[in-house]
Structure formats: structure tokens, C-alpha cells
OpenMM code with the backbone's topology and positions (N, CA, C; nanometers):
from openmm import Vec3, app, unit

residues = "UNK UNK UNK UNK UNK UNK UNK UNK UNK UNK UNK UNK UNK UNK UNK UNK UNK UNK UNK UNK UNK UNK UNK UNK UNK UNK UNK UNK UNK UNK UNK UNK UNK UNK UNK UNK UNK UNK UNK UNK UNK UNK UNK UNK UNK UNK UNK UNK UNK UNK UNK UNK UNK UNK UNK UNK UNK UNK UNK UNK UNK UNK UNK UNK UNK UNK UNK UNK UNK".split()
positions = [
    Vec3(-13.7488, -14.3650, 13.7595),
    Vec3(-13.6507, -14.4712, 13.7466),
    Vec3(-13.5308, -14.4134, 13.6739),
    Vec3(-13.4458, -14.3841, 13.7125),
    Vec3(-13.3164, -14.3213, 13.7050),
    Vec3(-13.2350, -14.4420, 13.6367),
    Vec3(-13.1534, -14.4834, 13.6693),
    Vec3(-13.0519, -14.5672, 13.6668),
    Vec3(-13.1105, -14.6742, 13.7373),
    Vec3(-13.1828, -14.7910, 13.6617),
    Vec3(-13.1556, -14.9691, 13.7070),
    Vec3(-13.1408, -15.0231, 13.6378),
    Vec3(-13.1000, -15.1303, 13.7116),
    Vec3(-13.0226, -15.2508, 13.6516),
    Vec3(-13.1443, -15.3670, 13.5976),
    Vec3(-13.1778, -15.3932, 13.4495),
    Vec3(-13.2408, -15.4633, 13.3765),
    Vec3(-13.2559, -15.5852, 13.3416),
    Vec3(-13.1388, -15.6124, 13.4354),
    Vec3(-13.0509, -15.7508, 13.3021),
    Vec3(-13.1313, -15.9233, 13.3851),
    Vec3(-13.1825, -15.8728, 13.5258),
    Vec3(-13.3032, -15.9495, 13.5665),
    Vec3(-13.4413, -15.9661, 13.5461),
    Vec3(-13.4525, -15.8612, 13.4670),
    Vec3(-13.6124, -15.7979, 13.4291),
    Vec3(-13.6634, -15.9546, 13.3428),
    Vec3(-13.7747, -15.9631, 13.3538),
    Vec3(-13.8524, -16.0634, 13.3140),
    Vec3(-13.9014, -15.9063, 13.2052),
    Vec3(-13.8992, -16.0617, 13.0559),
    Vec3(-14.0065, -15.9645, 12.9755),
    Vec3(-14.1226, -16.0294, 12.8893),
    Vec3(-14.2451, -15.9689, 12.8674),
    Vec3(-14.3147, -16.0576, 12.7998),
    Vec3(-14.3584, -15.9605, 12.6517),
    Vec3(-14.4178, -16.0697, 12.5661),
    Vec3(-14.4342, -15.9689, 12.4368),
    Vec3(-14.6046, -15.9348, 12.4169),
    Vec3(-14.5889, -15.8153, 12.3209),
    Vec3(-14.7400, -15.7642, 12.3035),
    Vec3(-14.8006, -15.8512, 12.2688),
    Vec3(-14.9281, -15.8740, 12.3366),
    Vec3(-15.0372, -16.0097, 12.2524),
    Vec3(-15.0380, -15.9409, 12.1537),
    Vec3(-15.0312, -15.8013, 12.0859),
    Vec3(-15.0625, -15.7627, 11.9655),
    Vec3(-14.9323, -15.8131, 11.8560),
    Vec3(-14.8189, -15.8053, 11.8854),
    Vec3(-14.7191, -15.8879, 11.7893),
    Vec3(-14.7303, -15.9690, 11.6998),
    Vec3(-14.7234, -15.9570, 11.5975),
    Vec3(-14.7369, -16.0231, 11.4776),
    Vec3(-14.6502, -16.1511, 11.4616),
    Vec3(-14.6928, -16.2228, 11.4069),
    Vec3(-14.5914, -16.3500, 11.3942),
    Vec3(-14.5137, -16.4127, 11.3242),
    Vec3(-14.4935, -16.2991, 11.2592),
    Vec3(-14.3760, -16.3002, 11.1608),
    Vec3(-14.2273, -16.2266, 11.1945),
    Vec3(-14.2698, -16.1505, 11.3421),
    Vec3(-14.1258, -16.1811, 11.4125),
    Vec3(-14.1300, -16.0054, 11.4102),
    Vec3(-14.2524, -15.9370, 11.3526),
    Vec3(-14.1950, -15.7730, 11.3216),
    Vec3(-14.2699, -15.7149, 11.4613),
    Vec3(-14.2356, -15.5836, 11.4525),
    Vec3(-14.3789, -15.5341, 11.5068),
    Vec3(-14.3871, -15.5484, 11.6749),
    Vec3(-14.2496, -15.6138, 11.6879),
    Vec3(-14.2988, -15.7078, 11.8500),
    Vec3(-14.2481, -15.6300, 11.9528),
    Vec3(-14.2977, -15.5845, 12.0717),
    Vec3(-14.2918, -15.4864, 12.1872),
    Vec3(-14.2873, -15.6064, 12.3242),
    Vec3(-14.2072, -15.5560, 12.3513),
    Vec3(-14.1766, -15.6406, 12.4859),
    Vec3(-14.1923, -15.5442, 12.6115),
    Vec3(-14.2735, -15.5511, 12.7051),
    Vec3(-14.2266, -15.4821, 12.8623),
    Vec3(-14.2440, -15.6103, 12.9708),
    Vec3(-14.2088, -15.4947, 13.0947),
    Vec3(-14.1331, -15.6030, 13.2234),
    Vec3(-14.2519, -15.5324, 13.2891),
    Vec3(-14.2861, -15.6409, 13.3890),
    Vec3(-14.3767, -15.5855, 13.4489),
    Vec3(-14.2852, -15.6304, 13.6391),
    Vec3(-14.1762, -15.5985, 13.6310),
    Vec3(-14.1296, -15.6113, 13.7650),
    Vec3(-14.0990, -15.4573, 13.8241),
    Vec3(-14.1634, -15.3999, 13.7897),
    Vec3(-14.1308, -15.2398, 13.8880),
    Vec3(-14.2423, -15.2017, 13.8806),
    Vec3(-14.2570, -15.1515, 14.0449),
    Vec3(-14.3850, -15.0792, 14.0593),
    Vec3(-14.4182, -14.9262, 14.0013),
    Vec3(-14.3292, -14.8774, 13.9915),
    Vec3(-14.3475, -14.7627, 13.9310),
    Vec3(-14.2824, -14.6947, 13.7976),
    Vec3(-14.2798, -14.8177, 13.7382),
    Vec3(-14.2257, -14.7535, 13.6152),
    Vec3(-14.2225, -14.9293, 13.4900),
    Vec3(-14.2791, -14.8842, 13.3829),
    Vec3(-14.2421, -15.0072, 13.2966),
    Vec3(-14.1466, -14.9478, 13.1690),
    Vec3(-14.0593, -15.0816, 13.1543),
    Vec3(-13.9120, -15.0382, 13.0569),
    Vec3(-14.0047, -15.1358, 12.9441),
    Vec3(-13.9676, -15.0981, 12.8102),
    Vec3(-14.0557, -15.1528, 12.7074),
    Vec3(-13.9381, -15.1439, 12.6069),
    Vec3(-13.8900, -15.2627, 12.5372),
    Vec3(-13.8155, -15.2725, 12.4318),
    Vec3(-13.8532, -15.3261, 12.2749),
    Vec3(-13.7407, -15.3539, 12.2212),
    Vec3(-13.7774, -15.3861, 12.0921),
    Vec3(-13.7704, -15.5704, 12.1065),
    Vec3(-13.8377, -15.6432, 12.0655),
    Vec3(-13.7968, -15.7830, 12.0990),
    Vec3(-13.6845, -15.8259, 12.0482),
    Vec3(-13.7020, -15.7362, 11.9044),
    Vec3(-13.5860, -15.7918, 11.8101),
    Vec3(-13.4485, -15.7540, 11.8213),
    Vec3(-13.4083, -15.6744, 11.9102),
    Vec3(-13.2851, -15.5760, 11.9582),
    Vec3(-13.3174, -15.6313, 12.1306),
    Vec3(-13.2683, -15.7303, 12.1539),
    Vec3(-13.3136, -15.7406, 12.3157),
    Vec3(-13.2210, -15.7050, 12.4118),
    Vec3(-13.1215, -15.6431, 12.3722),
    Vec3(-13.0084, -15.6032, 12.4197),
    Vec3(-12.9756, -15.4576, 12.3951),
    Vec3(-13.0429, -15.3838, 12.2742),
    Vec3(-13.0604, -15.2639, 12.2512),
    Vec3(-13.1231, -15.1629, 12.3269),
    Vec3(-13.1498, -15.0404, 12.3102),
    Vec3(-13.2264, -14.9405, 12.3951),
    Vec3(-13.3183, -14.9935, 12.4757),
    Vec3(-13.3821, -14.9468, 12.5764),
    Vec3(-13.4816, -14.9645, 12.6904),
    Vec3(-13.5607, -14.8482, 12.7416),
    Vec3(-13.6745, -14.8652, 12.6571),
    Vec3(-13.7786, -14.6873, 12.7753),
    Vec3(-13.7970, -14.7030, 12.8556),
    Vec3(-13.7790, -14.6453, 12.9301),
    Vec3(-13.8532, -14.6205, 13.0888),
    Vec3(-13.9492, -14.5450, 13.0755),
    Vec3(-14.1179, -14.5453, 13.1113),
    Vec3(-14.1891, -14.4874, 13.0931),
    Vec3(-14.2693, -14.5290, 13.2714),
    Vec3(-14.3134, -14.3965, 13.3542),
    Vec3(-14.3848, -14.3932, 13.4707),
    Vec3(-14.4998, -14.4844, 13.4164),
    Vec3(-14.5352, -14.5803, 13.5358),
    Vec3(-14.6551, -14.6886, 13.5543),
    Vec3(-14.7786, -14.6087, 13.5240),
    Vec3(-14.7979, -14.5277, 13.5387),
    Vec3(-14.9474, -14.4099, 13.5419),
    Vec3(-14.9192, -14.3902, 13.3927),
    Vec3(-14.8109, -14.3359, 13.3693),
    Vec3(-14.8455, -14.2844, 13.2130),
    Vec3(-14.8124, -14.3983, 13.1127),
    Vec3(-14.8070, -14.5181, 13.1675),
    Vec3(-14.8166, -14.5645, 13.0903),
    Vec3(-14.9203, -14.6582, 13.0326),
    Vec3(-15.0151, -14.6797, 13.1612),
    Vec3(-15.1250, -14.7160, 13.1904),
    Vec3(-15.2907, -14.6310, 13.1158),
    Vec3(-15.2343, -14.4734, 13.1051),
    Vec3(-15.3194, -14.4343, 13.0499),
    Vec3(-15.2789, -14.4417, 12.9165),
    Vec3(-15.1748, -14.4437, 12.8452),
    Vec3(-15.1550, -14.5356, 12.7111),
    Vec3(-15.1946, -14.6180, 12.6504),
    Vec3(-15.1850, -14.7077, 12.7558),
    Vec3(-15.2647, -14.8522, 12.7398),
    Vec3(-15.4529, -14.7992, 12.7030),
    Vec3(-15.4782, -14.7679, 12.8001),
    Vec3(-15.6201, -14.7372, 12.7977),
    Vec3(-15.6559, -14.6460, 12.6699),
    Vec3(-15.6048, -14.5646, 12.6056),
    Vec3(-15.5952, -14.4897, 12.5211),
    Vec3(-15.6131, -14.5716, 12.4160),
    Vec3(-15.5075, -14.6472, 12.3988),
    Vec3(-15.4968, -14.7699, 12.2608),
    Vec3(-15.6268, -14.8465, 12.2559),
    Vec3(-15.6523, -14.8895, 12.3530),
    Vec3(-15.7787, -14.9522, 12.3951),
    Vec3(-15.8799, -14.9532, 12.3600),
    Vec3(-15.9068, -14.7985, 12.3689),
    Vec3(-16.0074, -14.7268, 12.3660),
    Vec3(-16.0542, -14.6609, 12.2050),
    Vec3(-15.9418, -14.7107, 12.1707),
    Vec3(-15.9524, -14.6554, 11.9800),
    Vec3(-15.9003, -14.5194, 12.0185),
    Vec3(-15.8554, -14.4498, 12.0890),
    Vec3(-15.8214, -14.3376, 12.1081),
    Vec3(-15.6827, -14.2504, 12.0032),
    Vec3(-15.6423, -14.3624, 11.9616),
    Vec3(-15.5291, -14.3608, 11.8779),
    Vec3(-15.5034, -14.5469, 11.8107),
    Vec3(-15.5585, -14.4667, 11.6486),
    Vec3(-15.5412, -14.5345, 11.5598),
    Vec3(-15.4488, -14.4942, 11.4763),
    Vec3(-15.4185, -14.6375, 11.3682),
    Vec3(-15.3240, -14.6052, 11.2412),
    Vec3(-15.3500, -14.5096, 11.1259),
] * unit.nanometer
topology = app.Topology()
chain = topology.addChain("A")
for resn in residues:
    res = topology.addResidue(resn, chain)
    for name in ("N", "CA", "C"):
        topology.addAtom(name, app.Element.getBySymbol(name[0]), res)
């Protein structure tokens, strides 16, 4: 994912987000091959692009206790 345009992207936040407003990770799950993941609190600020595969084994990683605090 090179260059797209975001500004339609649906985003939802980490069930892990705390609720005191910190901490909070937002991604879009509208591209097949790639998820953009921001800050909630900057929603207009930077945007990763990270490939669907690698980001998937991330996920699973976290998951997995594979990477703790």
C-alpha cells in the first residue's frame, strides 16, 4: 500500500484500550491487503501501513503471550 487515500477508512478501537482515553489503537479493516493502525488520540496524525499477513502474525503473537510487558 503505497499511497491511499484514508480519509474514508472506517476505524475501530483495540478491545484492549483502556478507558481512560490512553493507550488506545485504532485500525481499519477496509483493505485487503494491508491494515493502517493509528493513534485514537491524534486521529488525524500519522498512519502505519502494515501488510495484512504481517500483521496478522502480530496479532497471533500478542495472543499467544509471545510478547509481553
Amino acid at each position: 500500500m503505497r499511497s491511499s487515500d484514508l480519509t474514508a477508512a472506517s476505524w475501530r478501537k483495540s478491545s484492549h484500550s483502556n478507558q481512560d482515553g490512553g493507550a488506545c489503537l485504532e485500525v481499519s479493516d477496509d483493505f485487503a491487503a494491508a491494515v493502517p493502525v493509528r493513534d485514537s488520540k491524534v486521529p488525524d496524525g500519522p498512519v502505519l501501513v502494515f501488510r495484512a499477513r504481517g500483521w496478522s502474525c502480530f496479532v497471533a503473537a500478542v495472543r499467544d503471550g509471545r510478547w509481553r510487558d
